[in-house]
N, C-alpha and C positions, 0 to 999 in steps of 0.2 A: 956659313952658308948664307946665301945672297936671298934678302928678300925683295920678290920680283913684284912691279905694280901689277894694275889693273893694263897698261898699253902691253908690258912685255907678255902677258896672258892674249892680249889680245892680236898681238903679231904673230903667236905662236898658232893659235886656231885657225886652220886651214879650211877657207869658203863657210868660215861661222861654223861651224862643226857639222857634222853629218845626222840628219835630220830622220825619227823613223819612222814619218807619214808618206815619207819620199820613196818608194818603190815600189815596184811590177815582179808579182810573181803570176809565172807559163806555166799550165797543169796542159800537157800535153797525151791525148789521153789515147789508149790503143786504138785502133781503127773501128773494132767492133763497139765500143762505147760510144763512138757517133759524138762524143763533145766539142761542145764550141770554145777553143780557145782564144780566141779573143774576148768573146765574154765572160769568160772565166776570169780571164788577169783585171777585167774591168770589176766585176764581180767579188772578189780576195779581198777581203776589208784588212786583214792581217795575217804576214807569215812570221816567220821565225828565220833569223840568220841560222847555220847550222853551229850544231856544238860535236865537237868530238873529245873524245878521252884516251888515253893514253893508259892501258892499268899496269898494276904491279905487280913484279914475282917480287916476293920477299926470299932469299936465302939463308936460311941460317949458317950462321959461323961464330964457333968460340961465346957462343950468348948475344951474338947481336945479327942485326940481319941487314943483309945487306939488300938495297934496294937497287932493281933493276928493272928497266924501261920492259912492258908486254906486250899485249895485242893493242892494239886496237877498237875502238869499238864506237858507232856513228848511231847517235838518236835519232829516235821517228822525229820526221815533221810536217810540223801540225801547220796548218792553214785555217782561218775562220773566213766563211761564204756567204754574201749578202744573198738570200735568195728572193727571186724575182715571181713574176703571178705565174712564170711558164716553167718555173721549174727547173727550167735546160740542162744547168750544172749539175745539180741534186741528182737528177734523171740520169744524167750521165756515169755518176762516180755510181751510183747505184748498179747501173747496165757494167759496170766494169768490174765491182766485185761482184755480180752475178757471173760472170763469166770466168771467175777465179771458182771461186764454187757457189753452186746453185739452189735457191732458196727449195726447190722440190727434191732433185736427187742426190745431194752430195758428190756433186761430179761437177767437172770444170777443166780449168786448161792447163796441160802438164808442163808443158815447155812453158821456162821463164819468159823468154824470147815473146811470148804471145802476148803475155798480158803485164809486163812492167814497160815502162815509158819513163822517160828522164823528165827531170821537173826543172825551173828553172826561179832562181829570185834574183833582182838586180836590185840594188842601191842608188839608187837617181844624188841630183846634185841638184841645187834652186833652179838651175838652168833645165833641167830634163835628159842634161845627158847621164849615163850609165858611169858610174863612178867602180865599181865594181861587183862581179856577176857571179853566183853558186849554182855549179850546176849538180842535180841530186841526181844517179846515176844509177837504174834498175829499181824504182821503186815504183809502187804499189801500194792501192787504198786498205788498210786494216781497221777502219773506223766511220762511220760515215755519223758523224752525231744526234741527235733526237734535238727536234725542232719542241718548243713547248706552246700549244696551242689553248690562249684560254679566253676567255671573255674577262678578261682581268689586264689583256696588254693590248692597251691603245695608243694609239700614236709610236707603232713601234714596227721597224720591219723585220721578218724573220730574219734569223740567220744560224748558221750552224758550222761545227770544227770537223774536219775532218782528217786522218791522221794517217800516212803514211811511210810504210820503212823503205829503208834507202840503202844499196849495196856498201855505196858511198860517196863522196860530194868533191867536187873541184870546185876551186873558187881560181881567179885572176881579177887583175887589176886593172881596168882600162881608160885612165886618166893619169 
């Protein structure tokens, strides 16, 4: 086996590797939530590329098993939210799982159709273009995290995670 330098590592790295302060993610939010997506994506201090899994049937046979490919299955994803003096996003994912179900009556909206929206993260390049894009597909907020308020954090701006699940995710490559 061929030991490669420092230049052939370095002709191998395509645009310096791909960087993860570099992207935009879109929380596009149903119409009744009222949110601002543009400030939102401005807003997103951090998302998460998607992960999926692939699980196992195991078969037995003769004392051994034999392993074979199953469902499927797509993790929540999480987002953390710089939040601002006005609120807006907060306000918003809050008005959205209200309308999932309701902090007074346990009622909300039954059609999925109403209240999931596709979400979006792209992968930027030093340049700013879109290197490539996940698009999260019928999902909806299950989380809206607890902000921690105390006279102990100065010089600090809120911020909080919020977490939604996802039917599931297309990704393409657009460079």
């Amino acid at each position: 086996m061929a030991i490669l330098g420092v230049d052939d590592f370095k002709a191998k790295i395509r645009g310096g590797g791909a960087r993860p302060n570099l992207f935009k993610a879109t929380i596009n939010f149903p119409g009744y939530a009222d949110g601002d997506v543009e400030l939102s994506s401005f807003l997103c201090k951090s998302a998460l590329l998607p992960e999926s899994t692939i699980g196992t049937i195991l078969v037995p046979f003769r004392g051994r098993n034999l392993k074979v490919a199953g469902d499927r299955t797509f993790a929540p994803w999480t987002v953390t939210i710089i939040n601002d003096t006005t609120m807006d996003t907060r306000n918003a994912l809050e008005r959205w799982m209200n309308g999932i179900n309701a902090h007074t009556a346990n009622t909300g909206l039954t059609n999925p159709v109403d209240y999931q929206a596709d979400l979006v993260v792209e992968q930027l390049d030093k340049d700013g273009t879109t290197t490539k894009t996940y698009n999260f597909r019928g999902a909806f907020p299950t989380s809206v995290g607890s902000i921690a308020v105390s006279y102990d954090n100065a010089d600090v701006i809120e911020e909080f995670d919020c977490e939604f699940q996802v039917q599931y995710w297309e990704s393409n490559t657009t460079s």
